[in-house]
DSSP file (Angstrom, degrees, kcal/mol; ACC not computed):
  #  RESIDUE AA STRUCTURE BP1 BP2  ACC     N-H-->O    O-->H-N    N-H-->O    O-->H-N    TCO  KAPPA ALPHA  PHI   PSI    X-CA   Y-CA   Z-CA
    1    1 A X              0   0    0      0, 0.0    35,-0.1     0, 0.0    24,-0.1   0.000 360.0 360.0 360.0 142.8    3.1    8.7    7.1
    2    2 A X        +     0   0    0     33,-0.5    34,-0.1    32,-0.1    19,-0.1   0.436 360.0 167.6 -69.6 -24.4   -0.4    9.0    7.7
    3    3 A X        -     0   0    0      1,-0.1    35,-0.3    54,-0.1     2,-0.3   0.546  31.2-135.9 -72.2 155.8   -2.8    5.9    6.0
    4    4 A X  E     -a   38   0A   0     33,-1.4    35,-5.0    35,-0.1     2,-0.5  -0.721  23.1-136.1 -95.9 126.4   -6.5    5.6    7.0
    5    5 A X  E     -a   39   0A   0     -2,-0.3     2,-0.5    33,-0.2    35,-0.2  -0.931  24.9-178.0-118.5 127.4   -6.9    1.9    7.4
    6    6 A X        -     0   0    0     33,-1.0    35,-0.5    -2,-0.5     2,-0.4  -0.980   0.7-177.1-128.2 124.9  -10.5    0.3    5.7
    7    7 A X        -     0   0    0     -2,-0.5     2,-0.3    33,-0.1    35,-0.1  -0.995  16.3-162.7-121.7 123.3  -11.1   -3.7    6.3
    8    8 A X  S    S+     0   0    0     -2,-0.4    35,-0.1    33,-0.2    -2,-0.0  -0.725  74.9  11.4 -91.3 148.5  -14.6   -5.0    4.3
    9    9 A X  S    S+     0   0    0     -2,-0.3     2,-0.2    33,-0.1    -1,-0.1   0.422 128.3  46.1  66.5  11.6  -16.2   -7.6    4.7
   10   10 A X  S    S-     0   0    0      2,-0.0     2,-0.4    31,-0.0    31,-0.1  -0.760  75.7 -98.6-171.8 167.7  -13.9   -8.2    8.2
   11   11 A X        -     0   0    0     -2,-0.2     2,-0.3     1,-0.0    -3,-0.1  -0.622  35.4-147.7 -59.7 107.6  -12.4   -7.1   11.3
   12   12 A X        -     0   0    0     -2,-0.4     2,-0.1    -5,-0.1    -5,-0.1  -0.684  20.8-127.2 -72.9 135.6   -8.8   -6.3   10.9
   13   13 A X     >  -     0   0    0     -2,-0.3     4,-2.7     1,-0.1     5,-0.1  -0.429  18.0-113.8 -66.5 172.6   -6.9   -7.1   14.0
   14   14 A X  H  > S+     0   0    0      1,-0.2     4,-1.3     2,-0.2    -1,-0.1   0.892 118.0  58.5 -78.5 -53.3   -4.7   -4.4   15.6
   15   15 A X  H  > S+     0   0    0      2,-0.2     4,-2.5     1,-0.2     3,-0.4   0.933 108.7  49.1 -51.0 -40.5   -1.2   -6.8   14.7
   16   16 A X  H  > S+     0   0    0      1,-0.2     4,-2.2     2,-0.2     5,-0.3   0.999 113.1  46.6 -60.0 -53.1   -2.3   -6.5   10.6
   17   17 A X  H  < S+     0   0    0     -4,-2.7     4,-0.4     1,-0.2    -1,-0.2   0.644 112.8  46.6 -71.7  -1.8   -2.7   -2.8   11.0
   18   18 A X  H  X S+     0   0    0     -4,-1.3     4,-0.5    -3,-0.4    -1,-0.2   0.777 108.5  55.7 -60.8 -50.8    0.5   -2.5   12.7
   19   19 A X  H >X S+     0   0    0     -4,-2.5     3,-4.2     1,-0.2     4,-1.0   0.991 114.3  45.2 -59.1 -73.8    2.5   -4.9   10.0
   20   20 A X  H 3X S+     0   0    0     -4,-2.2     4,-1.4     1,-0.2     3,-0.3   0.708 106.4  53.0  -5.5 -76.1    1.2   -2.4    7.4
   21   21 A X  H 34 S+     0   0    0     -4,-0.4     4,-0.4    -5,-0.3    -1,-0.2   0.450 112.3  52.9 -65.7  -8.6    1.9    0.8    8.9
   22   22 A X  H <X S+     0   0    0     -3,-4.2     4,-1.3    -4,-0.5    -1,-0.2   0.718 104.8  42.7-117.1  18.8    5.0   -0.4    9.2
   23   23 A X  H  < S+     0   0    0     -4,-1.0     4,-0.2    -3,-0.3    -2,-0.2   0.765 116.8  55.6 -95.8 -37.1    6.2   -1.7    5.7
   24   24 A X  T >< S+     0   0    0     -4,-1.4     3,-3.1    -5,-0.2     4,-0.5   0.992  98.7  56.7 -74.5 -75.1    4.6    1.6    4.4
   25   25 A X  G >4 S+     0   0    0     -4,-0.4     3,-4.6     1,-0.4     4,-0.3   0.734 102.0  66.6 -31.8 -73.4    6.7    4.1    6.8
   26   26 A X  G >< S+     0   0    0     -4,-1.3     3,-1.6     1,-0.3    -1,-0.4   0.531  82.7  63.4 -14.1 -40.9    9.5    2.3    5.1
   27   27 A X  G X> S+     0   0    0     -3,-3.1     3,-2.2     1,-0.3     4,-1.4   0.687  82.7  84.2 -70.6  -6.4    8.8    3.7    1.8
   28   28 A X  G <4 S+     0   0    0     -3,-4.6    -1,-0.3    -4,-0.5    -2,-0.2   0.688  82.9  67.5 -76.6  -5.2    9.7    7.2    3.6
   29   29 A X  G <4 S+     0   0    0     -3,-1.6    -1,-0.3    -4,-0.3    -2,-0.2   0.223 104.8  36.3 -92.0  16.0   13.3    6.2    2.7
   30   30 A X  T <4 S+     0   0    0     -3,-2.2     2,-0.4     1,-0.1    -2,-0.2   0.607 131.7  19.7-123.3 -56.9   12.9    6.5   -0.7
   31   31 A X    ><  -     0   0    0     -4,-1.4     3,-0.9     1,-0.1    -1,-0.1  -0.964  57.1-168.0-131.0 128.1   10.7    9.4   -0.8
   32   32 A X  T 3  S+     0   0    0     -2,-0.4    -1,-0.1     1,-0.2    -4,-0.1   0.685  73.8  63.9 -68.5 -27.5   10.4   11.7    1.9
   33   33 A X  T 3   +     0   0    0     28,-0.1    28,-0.3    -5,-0.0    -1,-0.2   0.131  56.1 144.7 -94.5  17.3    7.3   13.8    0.9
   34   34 A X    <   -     0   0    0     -3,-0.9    26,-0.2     1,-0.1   -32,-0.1  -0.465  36.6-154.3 -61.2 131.2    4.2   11.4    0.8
   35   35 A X        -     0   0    0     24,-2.0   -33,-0.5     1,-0.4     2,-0.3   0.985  50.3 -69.4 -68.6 -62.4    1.2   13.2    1.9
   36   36 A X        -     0   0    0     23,-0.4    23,-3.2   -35,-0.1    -1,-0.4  -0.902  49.8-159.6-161.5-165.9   -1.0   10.2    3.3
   37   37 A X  E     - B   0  58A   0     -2,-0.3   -33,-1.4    21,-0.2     2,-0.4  -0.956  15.0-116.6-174.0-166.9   -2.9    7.3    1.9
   38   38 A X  E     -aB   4  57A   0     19,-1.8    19,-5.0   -35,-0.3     2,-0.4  -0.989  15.1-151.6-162.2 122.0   -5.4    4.9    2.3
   39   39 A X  E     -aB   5  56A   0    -35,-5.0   -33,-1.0    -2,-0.4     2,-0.4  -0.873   7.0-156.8-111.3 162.6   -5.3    0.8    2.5
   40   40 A X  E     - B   0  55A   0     15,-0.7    15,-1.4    -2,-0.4   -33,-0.1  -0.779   6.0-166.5 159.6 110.9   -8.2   -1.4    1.4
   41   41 A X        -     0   0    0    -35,-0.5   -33,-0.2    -2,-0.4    13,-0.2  -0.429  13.2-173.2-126.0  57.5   -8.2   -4.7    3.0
   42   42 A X        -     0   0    0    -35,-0.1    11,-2.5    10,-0.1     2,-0.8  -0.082  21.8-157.8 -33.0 130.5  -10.6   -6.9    1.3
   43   43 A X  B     -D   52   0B   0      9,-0.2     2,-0.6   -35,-0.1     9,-0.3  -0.983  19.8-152.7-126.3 102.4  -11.9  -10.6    2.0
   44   44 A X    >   -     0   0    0      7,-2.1     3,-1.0    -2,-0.8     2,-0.2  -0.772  14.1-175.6 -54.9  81.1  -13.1  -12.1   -1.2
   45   45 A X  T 3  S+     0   0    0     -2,-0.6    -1,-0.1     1,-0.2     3,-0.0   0.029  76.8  64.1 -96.1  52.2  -15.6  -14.5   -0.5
   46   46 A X  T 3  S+     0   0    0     -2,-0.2     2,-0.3     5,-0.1    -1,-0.2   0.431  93.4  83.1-120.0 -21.6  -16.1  -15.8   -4.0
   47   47 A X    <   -     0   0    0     -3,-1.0     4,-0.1     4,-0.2     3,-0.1  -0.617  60.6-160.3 -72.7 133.3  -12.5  -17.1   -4.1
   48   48 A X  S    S+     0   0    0     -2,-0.3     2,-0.3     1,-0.3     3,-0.3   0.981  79.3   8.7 -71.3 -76.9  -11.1  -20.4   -2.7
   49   49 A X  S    S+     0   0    0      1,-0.2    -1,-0.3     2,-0.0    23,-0.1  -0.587 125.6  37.2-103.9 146.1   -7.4  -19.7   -2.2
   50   50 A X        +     0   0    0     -2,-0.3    22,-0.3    -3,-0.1    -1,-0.2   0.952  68.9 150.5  55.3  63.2   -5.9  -16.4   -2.7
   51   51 A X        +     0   0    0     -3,-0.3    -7,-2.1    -4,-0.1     2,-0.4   0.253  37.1 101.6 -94.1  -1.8   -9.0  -14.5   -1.0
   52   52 A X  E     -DE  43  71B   0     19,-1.2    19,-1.8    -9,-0.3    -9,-0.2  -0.821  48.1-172.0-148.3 101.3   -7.0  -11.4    0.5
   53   53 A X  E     - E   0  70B   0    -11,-2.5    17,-0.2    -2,-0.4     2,-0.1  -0.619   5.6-175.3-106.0 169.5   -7.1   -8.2   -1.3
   54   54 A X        -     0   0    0     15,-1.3     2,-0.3    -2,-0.2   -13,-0.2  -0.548   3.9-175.0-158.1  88.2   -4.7   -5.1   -0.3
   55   55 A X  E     -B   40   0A   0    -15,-1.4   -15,-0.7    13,-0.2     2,-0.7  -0.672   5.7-166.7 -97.0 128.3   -5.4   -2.0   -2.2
   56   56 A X  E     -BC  39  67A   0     11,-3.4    11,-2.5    -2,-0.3     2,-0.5  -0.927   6.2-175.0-149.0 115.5   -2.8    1.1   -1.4
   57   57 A X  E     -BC  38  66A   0    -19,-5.0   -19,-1.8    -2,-0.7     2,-0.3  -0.947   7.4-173.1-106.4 128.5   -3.4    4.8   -2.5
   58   58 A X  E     -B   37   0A   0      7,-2.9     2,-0.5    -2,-0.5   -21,-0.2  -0.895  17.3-143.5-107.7 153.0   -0.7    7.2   -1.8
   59   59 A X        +     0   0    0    -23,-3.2   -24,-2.0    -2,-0.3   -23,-0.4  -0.966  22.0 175.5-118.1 125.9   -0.8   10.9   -2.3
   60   60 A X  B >   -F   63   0C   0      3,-3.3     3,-1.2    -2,-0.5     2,-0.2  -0.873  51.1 -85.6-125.2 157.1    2.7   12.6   -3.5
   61   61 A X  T 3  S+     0   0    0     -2,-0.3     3,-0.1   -28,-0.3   -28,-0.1  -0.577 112.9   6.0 -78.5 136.5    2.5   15.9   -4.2
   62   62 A X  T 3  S+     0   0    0     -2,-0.2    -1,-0.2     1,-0.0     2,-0.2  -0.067 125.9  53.1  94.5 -26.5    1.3   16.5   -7.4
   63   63 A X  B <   -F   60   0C   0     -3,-1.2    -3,-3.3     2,-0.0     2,-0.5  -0.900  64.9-133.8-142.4 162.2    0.6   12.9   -8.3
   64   64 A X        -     0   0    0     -5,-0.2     2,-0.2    -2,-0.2    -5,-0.2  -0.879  22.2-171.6-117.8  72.3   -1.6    9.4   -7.0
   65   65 A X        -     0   0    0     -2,-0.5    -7,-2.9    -7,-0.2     2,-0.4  -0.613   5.0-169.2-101.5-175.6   -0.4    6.2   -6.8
   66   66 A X  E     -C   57   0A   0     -9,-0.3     2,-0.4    -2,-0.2    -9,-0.2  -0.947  15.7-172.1-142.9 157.4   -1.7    2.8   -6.2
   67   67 A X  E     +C   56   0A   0    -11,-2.5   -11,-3.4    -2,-0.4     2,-0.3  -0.987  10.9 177.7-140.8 121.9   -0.9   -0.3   -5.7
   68   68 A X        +     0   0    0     -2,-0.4     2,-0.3   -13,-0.3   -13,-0.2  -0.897  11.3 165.9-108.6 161.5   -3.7   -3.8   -5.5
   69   69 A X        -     0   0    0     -2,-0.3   -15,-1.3     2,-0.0     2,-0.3  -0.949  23.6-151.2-178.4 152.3   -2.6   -7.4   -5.0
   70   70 A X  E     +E   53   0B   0     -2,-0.3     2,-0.3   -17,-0.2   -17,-0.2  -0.998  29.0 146.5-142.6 138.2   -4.4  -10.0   -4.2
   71   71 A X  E     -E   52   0B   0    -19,-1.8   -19,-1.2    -2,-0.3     3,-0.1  -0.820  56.5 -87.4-146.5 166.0   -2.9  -13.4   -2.0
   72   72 A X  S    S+     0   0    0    -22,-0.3     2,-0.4    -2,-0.3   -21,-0.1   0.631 114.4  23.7 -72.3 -16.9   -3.5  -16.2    0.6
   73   73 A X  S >> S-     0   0    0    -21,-0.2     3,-4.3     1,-0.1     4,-4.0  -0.968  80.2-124.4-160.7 141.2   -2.7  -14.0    3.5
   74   74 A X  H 3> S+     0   0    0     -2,-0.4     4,-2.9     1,-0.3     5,-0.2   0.873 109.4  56.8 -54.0 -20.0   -2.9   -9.8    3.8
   75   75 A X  H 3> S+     0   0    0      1,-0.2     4,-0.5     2,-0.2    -1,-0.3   0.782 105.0  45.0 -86.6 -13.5    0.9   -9.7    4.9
   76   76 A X  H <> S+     0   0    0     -3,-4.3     4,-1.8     2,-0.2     5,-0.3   0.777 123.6  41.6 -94.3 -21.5    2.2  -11.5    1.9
   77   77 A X  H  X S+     0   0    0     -4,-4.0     4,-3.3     1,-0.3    -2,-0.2   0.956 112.1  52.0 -66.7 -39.5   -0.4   -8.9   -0.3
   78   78 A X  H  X S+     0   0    0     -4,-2.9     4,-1.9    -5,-0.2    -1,-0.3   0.812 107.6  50.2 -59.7 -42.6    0.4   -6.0    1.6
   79   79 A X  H  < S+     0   0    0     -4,-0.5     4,-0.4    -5,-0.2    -2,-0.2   0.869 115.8  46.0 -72.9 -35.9    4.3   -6.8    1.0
   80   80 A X  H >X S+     0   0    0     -4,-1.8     4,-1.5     2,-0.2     3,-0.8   0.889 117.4  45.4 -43.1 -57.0    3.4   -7.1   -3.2
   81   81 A X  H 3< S+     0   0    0     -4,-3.3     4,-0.4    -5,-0.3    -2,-0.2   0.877 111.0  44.7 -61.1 -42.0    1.6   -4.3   -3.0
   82   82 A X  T 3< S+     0   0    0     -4,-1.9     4,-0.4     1,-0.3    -1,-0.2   0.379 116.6  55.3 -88.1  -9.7    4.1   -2.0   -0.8
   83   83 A X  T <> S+     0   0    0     -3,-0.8     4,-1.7    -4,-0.4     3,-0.4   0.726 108.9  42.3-107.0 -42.0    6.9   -3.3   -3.4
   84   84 A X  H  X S+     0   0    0     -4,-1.5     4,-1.0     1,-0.3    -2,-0.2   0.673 114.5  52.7 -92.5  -7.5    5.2   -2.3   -6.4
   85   85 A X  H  > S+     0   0    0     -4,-0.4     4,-0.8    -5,-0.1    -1,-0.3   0.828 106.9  51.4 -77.3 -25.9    4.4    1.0   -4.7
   86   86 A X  H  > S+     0   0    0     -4,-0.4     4,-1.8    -3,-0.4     3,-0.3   0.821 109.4  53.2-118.6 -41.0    8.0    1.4   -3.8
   87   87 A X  H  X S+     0   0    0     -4,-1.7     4,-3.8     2,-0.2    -1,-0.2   0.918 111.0  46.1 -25.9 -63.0    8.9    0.8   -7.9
   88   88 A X  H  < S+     0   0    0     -4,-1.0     4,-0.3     2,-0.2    -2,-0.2   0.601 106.3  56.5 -99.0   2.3    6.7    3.3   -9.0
   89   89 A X  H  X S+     0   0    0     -4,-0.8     4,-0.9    -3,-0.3    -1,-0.2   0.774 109.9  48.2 -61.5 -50.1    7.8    5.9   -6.4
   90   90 A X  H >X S+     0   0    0     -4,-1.8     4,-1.9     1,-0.2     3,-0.8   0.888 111.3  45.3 -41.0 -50.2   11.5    5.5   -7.8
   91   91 A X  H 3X S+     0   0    0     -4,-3.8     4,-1.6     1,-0.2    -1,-0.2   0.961 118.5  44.7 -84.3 -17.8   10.6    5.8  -11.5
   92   92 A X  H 3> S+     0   0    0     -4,-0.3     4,-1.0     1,-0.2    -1,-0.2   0.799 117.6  52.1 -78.2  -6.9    8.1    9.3  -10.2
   93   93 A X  H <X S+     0   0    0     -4,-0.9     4,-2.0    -3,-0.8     3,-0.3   0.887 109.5  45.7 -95.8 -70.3   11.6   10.1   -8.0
   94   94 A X  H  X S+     0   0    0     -4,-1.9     4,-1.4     1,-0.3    -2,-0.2   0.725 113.9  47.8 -79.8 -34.6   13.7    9.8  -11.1
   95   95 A X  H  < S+     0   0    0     -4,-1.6    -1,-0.3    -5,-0.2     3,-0.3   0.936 107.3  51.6 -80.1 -33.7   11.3   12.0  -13.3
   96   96 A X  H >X S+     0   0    0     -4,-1.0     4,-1.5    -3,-0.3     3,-1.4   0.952 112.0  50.8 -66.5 -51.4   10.8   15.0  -10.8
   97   97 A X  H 3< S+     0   0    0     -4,-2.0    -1,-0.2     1,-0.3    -2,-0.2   0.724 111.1  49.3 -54.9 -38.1   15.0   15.0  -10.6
   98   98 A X  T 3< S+     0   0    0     -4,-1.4    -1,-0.3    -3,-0.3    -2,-0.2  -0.115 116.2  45.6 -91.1  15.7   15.1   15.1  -15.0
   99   99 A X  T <4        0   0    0     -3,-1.4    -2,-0.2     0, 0.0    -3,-0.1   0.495 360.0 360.0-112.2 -44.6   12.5   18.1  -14.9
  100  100 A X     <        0   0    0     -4,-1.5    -2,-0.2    -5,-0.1    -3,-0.1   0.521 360.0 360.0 -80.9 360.0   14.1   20.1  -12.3
């Protein structure tokens, strides 16, 4: 799977955008047809604790979802995020199967 990787407001290293890309590839065992997508990696510096935003758009044919979560460190947000993406792929899963 494709994603375009965006860090604000800091430099992602090369290990975050590895971890990422590879908890997302995962999702390709649920659904095979994701087009691409795009993460948003925020640093909140108006927050004390739990400064780490993680934003995830996917493109499915036909439909857009997204996923934000916000954490103390991008790998536990990125895993919230990639979990609630992986939820709302099943239920869009379950509806294309009930149409067709």
């Amino acid at each position: 799977m494709k994603l375009q990787m965006h860090s604000i407001h800091f430099d992602a290293d090369q290990k975050l955008i590895d971890f990422i890309q590879r908890k997302a590839d995962k999702l390709d065992t649920y659904y095979d047809r994701v087009i691409d997508g795009e993460v948003f990696m925020r640093l909140d510096k108006h927050e004390k604790n739990d400064n780490k935003i993680v934003e995830i758009k996917l493109n499915l044919p036909g439909r857009q979802i997204f996923a934000k979560n916000q954490n103390g460190s991008f790998e536990a947000a990125a895993d919230e995020s990639i979990e609630g993406l992986r939820r709302q792929i099943k239920k869009f899963k379950e509806k294309v199967v009930l149409v067709k």
